[in-house]
C-alpha positions as CSV (number, residue, x, y, z in Angstrom):
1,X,-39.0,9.4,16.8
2,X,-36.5,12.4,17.3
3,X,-36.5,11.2,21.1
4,X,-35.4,7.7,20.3
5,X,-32.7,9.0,17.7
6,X,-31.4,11.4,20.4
7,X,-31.8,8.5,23.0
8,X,-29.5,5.8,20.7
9,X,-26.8,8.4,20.5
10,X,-26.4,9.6,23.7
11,X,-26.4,6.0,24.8
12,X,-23.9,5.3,21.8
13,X,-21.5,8.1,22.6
14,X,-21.5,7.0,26.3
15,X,-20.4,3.5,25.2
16,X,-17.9,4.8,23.3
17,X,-16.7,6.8,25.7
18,X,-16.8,4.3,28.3
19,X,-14.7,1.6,26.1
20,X,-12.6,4.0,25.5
21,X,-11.8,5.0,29.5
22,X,-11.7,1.0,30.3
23,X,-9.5,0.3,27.3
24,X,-6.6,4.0,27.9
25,X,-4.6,1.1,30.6
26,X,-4.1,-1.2,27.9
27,X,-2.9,1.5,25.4
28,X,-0.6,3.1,28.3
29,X,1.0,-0.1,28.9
30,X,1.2,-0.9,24.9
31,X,2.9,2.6,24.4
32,X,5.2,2.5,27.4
33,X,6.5,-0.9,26.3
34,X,7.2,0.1,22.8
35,X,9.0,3.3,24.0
36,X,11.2,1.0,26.2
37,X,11.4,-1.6,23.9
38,X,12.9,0.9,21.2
39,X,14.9,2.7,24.0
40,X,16.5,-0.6,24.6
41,X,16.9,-1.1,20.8
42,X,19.2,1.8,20.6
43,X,21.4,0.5,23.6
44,X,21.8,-2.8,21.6
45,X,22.6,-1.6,18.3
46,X,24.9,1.2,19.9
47,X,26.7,-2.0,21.3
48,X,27.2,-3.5,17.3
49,X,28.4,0.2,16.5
50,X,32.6,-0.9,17.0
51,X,32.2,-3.8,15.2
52,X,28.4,-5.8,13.7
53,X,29.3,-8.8,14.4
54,X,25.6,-9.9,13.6
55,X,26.9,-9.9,10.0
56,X,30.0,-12.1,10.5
57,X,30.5,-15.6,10.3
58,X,33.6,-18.0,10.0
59,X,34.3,-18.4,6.5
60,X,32.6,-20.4,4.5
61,X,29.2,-19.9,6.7
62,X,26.4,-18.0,5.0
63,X,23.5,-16.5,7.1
64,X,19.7,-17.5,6.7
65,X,17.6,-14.6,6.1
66,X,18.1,-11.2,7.4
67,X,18.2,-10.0,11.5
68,X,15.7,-10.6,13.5
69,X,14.5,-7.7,16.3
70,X,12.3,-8.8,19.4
71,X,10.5,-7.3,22.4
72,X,8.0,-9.6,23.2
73,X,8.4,-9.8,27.1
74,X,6.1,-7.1,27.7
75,X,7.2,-7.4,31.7
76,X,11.0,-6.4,31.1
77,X,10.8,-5.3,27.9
78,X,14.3,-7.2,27.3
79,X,15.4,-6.2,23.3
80,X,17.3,-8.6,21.0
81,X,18.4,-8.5,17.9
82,X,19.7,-11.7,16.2
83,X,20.9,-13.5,12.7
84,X,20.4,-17.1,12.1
85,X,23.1,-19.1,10.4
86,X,23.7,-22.8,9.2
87,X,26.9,-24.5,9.2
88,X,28.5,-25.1,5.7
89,X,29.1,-29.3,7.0
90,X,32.5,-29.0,6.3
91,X,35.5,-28.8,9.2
92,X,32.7,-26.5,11.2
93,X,31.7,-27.3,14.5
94,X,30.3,-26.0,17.8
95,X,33.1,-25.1,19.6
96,X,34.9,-23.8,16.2
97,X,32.0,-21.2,16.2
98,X,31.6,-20.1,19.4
99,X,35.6,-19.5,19.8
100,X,35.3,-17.4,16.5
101,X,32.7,-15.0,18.1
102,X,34.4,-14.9,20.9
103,X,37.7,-14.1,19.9
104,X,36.2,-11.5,18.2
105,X,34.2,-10.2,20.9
106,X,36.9,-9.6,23.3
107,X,38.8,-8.0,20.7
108,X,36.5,-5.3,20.6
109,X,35.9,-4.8,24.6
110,X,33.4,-7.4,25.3
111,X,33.8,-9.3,28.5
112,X,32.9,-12.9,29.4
113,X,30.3,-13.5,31.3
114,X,31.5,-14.9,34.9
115,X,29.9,-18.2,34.7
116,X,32.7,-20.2,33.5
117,X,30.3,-22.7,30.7
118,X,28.8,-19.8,29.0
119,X,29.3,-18.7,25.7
120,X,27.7,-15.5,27.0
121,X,29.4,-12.0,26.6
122,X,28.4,-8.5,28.1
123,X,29.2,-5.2,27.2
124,X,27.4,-2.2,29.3
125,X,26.5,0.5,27.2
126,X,25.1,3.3,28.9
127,X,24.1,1.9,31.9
128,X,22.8,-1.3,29.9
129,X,24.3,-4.5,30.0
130,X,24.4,-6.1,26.4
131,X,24.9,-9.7,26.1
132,X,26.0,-11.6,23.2
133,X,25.3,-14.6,23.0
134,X,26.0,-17.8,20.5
135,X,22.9,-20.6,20.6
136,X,23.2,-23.6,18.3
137,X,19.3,-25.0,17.3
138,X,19.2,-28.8,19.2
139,X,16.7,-29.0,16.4
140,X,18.9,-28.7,13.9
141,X,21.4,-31.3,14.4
142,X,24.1,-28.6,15.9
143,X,24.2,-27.6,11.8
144,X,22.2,-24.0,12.6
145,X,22.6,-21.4,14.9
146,X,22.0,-18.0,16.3
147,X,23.9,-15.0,17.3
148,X,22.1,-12.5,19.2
149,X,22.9,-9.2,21.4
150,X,20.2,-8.3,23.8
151,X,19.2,-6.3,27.1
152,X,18.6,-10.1,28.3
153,X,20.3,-11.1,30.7
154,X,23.0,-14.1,30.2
């Protein structure tokens, strides 16, 4: 009986040591993506230091909910953080909007992005480029939108 007891947990412990060996990849790539992630984090908020425009709005135009932050391409490990807002119905429109953020943006050393259309603008912060970006829901009726800095790319 003391043979059989000994037997299970030696072959317990080497299963347990052998998921463990197959599964240490996995947690590298977990941890080395949440250090990035984080590190990229840091690059975007230092890019809302001058001035958060994640919490500004034209007037009248009251956010929904509170920021957002995501990592979830765990290939580029691009980091946004973002704050949803919906349009009060009144005189607001698209391009009311996005010339608000923008004004604002350049006013505090942002750059527009070199495609002409884009609402995109980029700031490099440490070696980083930051974009900024306005995106109106198609979902919504062009009544809700976004306003997001990330490591993305515009």
């Amino acid at each position: 009986m003391k043979k059989v007891v000994r037997w299970i947990l030696v072959v317990g412990v080497g299963l347990l040591v052998l998921i463990g060996v197959a599964l240490l990849p996995l947690l590298s790539d977990v941890w080395e993506h949440r250090r990035i992630c984080e590190a990229n984090y840091e690059s975007v908020e230092t890019a809302l230091v001058s001035f958060n425009i994640l919490d500004t709005a034209p007037a009248g135009i009251e956010p929904e909910g509170e920021r957002d932050r995501s990592c979830t391409d765990t290939d580029d490990h691009h980091a946004t953080i973002s704050r949803s807002y919906r349009l009060s119905g009144q005189a607001d429109s698209q391009r009311v909007v996005e010339d608000f953020y923008r004004g604002l943006a350049l006013g505090k050393g942002w750059k527009p992005y070199s495609i002409a259309e884009s609402t995109c603008m980029v700031m490099e912060v440490d070696g980083t480029e930051i974009s900024l970006d306005v995106w109106f829901d198609p979902e919504s009726d062009g009544t809700s939108y976004t306003v997001s800095a990330s490591t993305w790319p515009c």
